[in-house]
Structures are given as structure tokens and as C-alpha cells.
N, CA and C of each residue as an Amber inpcrd file, in Angstrom:
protein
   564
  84.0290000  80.5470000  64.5580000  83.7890000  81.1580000  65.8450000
  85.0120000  81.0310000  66.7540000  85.5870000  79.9900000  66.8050000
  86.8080000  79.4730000  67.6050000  87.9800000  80.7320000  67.2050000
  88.3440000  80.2750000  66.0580000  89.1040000  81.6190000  65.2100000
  89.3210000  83.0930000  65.4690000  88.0720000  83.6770000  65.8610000
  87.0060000  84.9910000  66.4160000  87.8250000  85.1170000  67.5500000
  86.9010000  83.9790000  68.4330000  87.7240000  84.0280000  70.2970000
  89.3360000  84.3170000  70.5140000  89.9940000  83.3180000  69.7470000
  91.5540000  83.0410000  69.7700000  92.2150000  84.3300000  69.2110000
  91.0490000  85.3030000  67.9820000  92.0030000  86.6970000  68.0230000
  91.5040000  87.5460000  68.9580000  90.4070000  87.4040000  69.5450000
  90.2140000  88.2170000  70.8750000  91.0000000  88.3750000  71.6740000
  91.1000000  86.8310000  71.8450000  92.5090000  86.6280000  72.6940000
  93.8080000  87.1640000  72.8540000  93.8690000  87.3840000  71.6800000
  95.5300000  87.7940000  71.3380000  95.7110000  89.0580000  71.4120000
  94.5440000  89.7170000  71.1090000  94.4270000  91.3530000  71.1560000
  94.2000000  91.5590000  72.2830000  93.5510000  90.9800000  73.7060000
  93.5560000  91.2580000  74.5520000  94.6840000  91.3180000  75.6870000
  95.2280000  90.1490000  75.2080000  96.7770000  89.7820000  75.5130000
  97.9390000  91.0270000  75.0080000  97.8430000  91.2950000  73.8320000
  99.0640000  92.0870000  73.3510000  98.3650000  93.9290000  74.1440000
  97.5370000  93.5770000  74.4150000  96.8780000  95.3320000  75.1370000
  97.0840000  94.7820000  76.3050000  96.9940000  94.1260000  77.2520000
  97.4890000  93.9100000  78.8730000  98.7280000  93.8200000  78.4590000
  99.5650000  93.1700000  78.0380000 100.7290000  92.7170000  77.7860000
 101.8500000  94.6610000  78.5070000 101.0550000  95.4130000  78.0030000
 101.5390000  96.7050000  77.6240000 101.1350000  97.2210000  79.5370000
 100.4630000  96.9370000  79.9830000  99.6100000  97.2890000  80.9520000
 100.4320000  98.5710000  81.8240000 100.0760000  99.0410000  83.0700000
 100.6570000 100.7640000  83.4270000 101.5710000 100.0530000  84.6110000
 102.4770000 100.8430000  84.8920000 103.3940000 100.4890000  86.6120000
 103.7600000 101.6840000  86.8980000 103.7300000 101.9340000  88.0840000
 104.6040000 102.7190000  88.6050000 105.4410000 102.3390000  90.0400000
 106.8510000 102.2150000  89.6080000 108.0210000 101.5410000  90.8920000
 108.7060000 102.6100000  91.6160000 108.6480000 102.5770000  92.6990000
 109.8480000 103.6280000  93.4630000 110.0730000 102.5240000  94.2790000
 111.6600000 103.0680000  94.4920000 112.2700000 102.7030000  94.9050000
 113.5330000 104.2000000  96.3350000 113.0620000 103.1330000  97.5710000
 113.7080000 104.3860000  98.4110000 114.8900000 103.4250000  99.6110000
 115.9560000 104.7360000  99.5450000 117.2240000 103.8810000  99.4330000
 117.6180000 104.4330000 100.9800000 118.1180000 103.7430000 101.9700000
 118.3800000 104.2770000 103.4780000 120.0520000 103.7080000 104.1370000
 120.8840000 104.3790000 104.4630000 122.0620000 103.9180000 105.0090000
 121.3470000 103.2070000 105.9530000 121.8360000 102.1020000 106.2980000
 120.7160000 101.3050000 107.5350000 121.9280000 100.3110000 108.2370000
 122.8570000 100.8800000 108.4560000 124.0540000  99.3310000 108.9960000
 123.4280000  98.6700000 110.4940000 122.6880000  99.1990000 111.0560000
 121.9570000  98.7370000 112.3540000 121.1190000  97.5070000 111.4900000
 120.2280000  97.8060000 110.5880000 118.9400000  97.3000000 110.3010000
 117.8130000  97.5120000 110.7970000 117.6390000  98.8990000 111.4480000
 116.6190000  98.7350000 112.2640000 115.6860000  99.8540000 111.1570000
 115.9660000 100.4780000 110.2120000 114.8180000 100.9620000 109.1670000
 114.4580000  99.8360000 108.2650000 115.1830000  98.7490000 108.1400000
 114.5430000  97.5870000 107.3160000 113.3060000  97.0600000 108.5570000
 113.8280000  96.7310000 109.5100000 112.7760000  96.0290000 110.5720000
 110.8240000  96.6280000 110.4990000 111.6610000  98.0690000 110.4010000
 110.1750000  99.0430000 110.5130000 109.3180000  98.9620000 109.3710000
 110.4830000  99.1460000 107.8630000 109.6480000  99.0310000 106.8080000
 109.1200000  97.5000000 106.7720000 109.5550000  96.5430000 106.6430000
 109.5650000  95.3460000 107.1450000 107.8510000  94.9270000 107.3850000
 107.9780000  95.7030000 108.5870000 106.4150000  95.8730000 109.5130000
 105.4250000  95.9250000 109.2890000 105.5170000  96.8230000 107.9790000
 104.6990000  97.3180000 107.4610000 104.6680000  99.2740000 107.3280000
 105.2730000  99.6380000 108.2150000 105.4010000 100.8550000 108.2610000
 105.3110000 102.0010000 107.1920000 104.2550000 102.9170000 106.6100000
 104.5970000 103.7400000 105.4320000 106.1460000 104.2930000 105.7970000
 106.7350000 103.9500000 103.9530000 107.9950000 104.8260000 103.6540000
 108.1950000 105.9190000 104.1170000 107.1350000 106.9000000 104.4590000
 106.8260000 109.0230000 104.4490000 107.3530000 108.4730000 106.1030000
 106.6470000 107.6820000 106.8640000 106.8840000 107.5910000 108.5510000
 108.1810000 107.3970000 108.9940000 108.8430000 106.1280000 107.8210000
 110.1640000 105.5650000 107.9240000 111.2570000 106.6070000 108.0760000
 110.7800000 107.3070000 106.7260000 111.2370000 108.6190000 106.4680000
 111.5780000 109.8710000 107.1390000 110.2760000 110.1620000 107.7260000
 110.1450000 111.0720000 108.6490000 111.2470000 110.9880000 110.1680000
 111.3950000 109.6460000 110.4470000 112.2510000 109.1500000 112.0100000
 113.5420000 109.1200000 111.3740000 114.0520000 108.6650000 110.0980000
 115.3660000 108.6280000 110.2110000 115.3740000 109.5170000 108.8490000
 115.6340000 110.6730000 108.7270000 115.6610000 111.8680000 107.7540000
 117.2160000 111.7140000 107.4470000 118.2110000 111.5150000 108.5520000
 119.8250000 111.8280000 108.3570000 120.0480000 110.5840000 107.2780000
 119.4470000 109.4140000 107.5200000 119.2710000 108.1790000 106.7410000
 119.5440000 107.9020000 105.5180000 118.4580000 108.8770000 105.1520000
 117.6930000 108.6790000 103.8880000 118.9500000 109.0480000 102.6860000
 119.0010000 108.3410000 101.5420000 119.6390000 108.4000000 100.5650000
 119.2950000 109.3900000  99.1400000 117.6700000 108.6480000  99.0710000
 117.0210000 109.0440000  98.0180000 115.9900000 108.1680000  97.5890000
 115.3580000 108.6980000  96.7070000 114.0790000 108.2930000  96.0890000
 114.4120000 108.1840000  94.5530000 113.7290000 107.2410000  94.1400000
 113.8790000 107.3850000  92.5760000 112.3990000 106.0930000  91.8380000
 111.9910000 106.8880000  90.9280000 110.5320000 106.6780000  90.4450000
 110.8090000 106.1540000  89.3500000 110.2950000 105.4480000  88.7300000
 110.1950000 104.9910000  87.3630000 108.9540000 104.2220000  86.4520000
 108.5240000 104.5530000  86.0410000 107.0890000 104.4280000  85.3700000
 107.1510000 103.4240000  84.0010000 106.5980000 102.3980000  83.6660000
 106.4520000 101.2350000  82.7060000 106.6630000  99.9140000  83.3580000
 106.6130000  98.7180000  82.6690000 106.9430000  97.6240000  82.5510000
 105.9290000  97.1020000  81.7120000 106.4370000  94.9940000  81.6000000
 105.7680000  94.5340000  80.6060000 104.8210000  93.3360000  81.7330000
 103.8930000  93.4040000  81.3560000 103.1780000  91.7610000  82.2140000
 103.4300000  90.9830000  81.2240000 104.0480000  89.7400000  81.6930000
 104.3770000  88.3610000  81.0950000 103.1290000  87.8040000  81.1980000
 103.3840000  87.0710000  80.0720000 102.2430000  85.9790000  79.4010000
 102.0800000  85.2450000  80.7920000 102.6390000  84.6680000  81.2970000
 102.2740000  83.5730000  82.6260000 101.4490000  84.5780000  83.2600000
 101.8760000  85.3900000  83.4000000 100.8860000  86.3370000  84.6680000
  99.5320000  86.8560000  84.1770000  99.3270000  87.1890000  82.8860000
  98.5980000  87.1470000  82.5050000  97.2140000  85.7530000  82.4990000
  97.5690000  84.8020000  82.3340000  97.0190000  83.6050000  81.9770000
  96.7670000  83.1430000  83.1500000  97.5210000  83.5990000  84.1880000
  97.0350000  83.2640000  85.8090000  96.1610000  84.2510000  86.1280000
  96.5030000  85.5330000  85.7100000  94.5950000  85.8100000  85.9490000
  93.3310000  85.5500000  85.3410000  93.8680000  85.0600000  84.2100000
  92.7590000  84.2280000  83.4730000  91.9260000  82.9030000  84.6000000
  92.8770000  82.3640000  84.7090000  92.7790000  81.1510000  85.2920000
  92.4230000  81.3470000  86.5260000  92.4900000  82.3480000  87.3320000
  91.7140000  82.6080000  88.4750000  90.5850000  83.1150000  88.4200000
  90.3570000  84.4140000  87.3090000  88.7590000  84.6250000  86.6210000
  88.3120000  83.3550000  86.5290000  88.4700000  82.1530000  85.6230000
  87.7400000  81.1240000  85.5100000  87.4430000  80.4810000  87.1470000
  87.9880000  80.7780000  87.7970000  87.9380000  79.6010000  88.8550000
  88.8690000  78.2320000  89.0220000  89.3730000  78.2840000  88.2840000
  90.1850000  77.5130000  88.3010000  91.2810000  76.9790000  89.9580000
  91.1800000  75.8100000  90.2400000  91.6220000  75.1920000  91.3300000
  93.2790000  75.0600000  91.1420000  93.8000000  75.0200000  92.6070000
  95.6500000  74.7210000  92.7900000  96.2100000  75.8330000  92.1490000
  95.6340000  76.9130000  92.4010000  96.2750000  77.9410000  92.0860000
  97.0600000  78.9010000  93.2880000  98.5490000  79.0180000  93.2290000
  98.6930000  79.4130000  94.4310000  98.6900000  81.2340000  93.9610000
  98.2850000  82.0140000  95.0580000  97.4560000  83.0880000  94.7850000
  98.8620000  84.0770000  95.2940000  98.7190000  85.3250000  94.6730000
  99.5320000  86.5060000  95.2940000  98.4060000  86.9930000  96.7150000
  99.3220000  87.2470000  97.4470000  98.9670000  87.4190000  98.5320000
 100.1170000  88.0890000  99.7330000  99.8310000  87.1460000 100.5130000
 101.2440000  87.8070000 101.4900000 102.8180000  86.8600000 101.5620000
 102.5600000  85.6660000 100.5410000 103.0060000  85.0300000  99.8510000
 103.6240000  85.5750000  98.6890000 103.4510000  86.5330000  98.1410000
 104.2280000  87.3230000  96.8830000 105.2900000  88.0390000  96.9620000
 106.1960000  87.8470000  96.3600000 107.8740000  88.1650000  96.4770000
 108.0320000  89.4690000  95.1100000 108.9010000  90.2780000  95.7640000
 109.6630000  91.0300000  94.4870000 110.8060000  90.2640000  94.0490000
 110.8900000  90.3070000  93.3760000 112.3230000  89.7930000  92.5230000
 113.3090000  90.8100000  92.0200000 114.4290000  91.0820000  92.5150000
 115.6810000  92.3430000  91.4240000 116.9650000  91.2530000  91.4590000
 117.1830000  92.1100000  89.9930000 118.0770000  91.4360000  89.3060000
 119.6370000  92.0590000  88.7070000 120.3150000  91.7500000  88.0180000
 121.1560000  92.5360000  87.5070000 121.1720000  92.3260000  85.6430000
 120.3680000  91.9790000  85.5400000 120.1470000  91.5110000  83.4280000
 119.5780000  92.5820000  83.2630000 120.1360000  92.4860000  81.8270000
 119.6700000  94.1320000  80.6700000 118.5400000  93.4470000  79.8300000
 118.5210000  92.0920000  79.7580000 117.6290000  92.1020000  79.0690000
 116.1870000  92.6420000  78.6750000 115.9140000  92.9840000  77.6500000
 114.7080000  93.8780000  77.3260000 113.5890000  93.5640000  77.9270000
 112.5740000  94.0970000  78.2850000 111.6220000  93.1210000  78.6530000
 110.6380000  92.5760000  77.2350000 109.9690000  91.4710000  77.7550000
 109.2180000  90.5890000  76.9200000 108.0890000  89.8570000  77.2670000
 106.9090000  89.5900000  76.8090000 105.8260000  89.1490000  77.7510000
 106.4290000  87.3280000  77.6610000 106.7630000  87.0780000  77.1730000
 106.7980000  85.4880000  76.7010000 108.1930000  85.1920000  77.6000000
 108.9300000  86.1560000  78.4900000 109.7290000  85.8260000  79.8300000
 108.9440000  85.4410000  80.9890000 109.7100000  84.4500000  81.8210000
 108.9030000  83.9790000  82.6650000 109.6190000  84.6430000  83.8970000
 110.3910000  85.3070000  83.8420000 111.3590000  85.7940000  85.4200000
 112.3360000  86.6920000  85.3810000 113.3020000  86.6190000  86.0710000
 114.8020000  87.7010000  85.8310000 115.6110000  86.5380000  84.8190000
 116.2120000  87.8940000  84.2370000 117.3790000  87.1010000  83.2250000
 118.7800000  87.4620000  83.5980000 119.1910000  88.4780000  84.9070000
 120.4120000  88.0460000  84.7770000 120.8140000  86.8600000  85.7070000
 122.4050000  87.8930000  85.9680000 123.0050000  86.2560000  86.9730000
 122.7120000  86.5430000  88.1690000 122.6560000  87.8110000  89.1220000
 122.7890000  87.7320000  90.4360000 121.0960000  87.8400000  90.6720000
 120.4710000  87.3510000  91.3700000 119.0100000  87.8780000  91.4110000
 118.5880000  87.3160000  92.9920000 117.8280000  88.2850000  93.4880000
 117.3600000  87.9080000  94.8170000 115.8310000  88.3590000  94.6450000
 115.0100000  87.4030000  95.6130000 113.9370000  87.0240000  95.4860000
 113.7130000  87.7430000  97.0930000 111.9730000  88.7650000  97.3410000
 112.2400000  88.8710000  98.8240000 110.4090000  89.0510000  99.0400000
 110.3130000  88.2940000 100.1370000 108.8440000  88.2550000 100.3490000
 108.2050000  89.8610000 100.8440000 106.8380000  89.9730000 100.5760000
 106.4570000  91.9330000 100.2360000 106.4270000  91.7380000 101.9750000
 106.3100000  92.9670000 102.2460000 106.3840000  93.3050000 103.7480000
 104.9260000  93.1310000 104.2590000 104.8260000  93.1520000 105.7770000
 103.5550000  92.7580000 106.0840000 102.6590000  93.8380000 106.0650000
 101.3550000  93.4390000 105.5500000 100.0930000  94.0220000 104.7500000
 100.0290000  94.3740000 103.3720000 100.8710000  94.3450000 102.9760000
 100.7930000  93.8790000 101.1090000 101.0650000  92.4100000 100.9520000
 100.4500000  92.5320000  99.6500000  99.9890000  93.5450000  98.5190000
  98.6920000  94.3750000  99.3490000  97.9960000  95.7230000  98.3540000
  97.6110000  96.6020000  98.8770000  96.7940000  96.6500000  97.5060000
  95.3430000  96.8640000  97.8370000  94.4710000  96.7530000  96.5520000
  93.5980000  98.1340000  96.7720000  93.3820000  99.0440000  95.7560000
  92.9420000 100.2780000  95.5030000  92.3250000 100.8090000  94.5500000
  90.9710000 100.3110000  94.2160000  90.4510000 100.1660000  93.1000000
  90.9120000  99.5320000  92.1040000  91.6560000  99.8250000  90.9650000
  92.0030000  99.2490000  89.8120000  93.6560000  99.0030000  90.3270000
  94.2440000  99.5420000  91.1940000  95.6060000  99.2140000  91.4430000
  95.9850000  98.3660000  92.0370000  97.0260000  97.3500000  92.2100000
  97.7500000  96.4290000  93.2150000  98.9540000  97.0610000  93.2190000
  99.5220000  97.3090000  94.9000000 100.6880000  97.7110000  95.0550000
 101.2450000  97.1320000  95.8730000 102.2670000  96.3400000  95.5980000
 103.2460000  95.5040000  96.1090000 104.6450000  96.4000000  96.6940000
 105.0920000  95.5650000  97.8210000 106.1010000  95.8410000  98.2200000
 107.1700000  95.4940000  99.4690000 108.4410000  95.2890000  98.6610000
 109.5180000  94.2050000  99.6100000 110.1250000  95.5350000  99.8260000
 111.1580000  94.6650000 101.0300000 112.4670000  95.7520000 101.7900000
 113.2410000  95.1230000 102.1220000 114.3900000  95.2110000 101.1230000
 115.4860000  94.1190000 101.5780000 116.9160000  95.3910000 102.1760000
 116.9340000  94.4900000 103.5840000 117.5640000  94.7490000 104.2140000
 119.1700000  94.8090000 104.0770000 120.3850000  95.4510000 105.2060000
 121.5830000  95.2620000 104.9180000 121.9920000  93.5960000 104.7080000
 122.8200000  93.2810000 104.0380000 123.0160000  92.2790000 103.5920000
 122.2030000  91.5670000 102.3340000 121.3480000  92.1280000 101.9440000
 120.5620000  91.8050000 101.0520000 120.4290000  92.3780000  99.5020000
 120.4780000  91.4340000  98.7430000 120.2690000  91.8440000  97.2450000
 121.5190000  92.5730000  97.5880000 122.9960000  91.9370000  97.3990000
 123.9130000  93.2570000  97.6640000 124.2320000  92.9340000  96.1940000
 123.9670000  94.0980000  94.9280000 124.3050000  93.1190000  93.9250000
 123.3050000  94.7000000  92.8240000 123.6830000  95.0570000  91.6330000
 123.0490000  96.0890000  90.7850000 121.7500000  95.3640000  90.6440000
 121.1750000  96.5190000  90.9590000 119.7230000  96.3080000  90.4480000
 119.3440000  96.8760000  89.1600000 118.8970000  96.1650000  88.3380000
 118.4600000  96.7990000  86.5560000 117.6430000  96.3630000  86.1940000
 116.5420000  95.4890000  86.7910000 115.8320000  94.7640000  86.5600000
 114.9700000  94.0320000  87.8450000 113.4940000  94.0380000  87.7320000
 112.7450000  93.3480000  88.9910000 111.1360000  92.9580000  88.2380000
 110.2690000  91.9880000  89.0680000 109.3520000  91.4740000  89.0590000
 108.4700000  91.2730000  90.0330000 107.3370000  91.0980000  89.7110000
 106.6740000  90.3610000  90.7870000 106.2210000  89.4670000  90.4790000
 106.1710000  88.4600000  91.7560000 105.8270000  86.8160000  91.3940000
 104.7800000  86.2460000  92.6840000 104.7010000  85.3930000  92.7280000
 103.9300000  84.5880000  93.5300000 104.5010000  83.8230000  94.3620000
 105.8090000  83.8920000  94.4660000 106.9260000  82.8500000  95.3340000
 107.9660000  83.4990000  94.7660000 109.0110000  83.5930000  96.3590000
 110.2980000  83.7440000  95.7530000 111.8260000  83.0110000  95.0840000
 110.9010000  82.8320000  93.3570000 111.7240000  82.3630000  92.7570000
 111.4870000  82.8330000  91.5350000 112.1240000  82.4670000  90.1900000
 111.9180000  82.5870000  88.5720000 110.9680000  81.6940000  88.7720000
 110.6630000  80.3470000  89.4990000 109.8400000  79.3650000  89.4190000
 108.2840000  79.3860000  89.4170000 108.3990000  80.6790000  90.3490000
 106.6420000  81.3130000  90.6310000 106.5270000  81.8390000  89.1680000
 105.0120000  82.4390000  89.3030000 104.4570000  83.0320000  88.5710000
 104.7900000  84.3650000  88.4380000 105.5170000  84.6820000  87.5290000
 105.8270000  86.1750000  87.5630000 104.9840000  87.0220000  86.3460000
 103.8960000  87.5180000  87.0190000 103.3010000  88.7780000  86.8540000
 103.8110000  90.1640000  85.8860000 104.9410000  90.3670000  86.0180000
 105.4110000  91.4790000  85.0880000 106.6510000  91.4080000  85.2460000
 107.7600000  92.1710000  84.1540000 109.0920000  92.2050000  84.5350000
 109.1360000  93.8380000  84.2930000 110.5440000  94.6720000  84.7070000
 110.8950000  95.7880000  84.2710000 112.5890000  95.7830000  84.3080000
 112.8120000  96.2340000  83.2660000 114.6330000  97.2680000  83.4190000
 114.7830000  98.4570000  83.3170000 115.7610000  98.4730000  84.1750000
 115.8130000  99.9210000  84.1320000 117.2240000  99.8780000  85.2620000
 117.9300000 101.0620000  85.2180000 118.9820000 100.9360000  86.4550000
 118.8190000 101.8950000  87.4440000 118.3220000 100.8940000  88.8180000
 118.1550000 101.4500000  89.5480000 119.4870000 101.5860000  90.4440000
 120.4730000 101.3400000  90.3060000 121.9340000 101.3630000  91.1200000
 122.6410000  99.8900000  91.4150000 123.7830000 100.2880000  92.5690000
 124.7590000  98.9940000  92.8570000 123.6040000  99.2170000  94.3990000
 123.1620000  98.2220000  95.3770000 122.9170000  98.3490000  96.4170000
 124.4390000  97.9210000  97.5490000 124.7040000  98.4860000  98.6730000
 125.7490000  98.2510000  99.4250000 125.2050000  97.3200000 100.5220000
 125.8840000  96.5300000 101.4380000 125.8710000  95.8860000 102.4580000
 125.1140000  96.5130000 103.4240000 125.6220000  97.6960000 103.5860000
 124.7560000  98.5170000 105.0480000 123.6910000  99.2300000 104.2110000
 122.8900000  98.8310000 103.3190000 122.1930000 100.0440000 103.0440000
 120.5810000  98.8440000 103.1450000 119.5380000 100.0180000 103.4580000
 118.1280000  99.2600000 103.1710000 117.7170000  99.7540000 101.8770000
 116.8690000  99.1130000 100.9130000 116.2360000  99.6510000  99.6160000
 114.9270000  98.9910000  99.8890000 113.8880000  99.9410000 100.0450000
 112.7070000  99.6230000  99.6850000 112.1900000  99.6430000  98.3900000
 111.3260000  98.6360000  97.5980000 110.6680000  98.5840000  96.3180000
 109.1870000  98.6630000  96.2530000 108.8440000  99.4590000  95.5760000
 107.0340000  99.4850000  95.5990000 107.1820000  99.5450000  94.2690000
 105.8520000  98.3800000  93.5460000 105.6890000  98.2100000  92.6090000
 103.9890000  98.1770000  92.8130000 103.8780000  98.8460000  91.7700000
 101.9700000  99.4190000  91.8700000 101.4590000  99.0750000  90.2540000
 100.7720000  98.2910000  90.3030000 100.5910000  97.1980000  88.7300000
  98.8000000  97.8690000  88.7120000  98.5640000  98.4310000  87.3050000
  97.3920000  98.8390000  87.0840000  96.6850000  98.1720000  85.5050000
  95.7950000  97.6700000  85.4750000  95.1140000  97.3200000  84.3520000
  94.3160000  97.9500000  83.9200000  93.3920000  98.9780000  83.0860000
  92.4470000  99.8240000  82.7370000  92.0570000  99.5490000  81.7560000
């Protein structure tokens, strides 16, 4: 019977493991900082958008990633009930990185060298039936460094619980520029 459970397990694991995302990412000349402040706020991107149009850089979408085993097993462990669990919340950070590495569920974080960690803006995460959609805005001066790679975690570090990883190249970010990240994690 034990045997039974433990391949349940694994099959259930290697089918979340695979689970759906969809990330955009929207990019703003911002040397003031005052479109980071707004997104920041909480402000929808379309509004951000709408006030500073001359701004705006671009948009760019990208669809996949992998949920890591830790993130997985922390929702286990919160299904059970399980105590000292620190929870995603308004406490949950994006993570981007500059590593190619592939993704893998049995990674616990970013793998390259430059990586910045940034807490989601206020009122996310954002829950919508079967979806969670997360999302940071790191400002000028921030994450100045290629992005090819990001996560979400539970604290901003590799140290938290990170939930999923993805690569992909999303660009070099500049000093004066804002980049917003929305990451929208679906299980079905």
C-alpha cells in the first residue's frame, strides 16, 4: 500500500512539476522613478501605461516554466496543515537572474551570478480562481543586470521557498529604466 501512495506521489509530482505560467514583462524609460512608485502602488500596468504612453518601451509575454520540488511540497505541507510555515503573501518576492541554466524541478532558486530578489507590489499576489498572479517592479537602479531567468519565492532570497523557476531572455535592464514582472502560476 505504502509503495501505491509513494507512486502516486511521484506521478503527481512529475504532472505539477510541468504545471502552466504565463510572465509578461513591461519595460518603461523611468529616470525620475516616478512609474516605478505608481506600479509599486499597486497601480494596473494598462493605467501606468495609459499616463506615461511616451515611456513605454514594450511588452513582451512568455508562456511556460517548471515548479520546483520545494514549492511543490510546500503546498503539500500547507494542504496538510502543517505549522511554521512562512506563507506567500505580501511577503513574496520575484527573483531575476542572469543563468541559462535549464530549468529543473529538483532547483531550489536562480542559478546565475547576478540575481536580484524584489518584494511583489502592494495587493499581490492576486488569486482568480485556479490562478495566482504575482508581481514585482523594480525600479531605476534596480536588477541593473540581463534578465534570462526568474522565480517566485516566499522571501527575497534563493533561501525562501521558491515555487517555480523560468529561462528565457528577457533583455539587459538599464539604470533609468522601470521593468515590471507578472508572473501568473496555474495548476489544473
Amino acid at each position: 500500500m505504502v509503495l501505491i501512495f509513494q507512486n502516486i506521489l511521484i506521478y503527481m509530482r512529475r504532472d505539477l512539476s510541468k504545471g502552466s505560467s504565463v510572465t509578461r514583462v513591461v519595460k518603461f524609460r523611468d529616470p525620475s522613478g516616478r512609474v516605478a512608485e505608481l506600479l509599486q502602488s499597486g497601480m494596473p500596468v494598462e493605467d501606468v501605461a495609459k499616463l506615461f504612453k511616451d515611456l513605454l518601451i514594450g511588452t513582451q509575454r512568455v508562456e511556460g516554466n517548471v515548479f520546483l520540488q520545494e514549492g511543490i511540497n510546500f503546498i503539500w505541507r500547507a494542504v496538510t496543515g502543517q505549522t511554521g510555515l512562512t506563507y506567500f503573501g505580501s511577503n513574496s518576492c520575484i527573483g531575476v537572474g542572469d543563468g541559462t541554466t535549464q530549468e529543473n524541478p529538483s532547483q531550489t532558486g536562480l542559478t546565475g551570478t547576478n540575481k536580484t530578489y524584489k518584494q511583489v507590489d502592494s495587493g499581490y499576489p492576486v488569486l482568480s480562481g485556479t490562478q495566482l498572479t504575482f508581481r514585482a517592479t523594480f525600479g531605476p537602479n534596480e536588477a541593473v543586470h540581463e534578465w534570462r531567468e526568474w522565480t517566485v519565492a516566499n522571501g527575497c532570497s534563493d533561501d525562501a521557498v521558491n515555487i517555480n523557476r523560468k529561462v528565457d531572455d528577457l533583455g539587459v535592464k538599464s539604470a533609468s529604466a522601470t521593468w515590471t514582472l507578472e508572473v501568473s502560476l496555474s495548476i489544473a
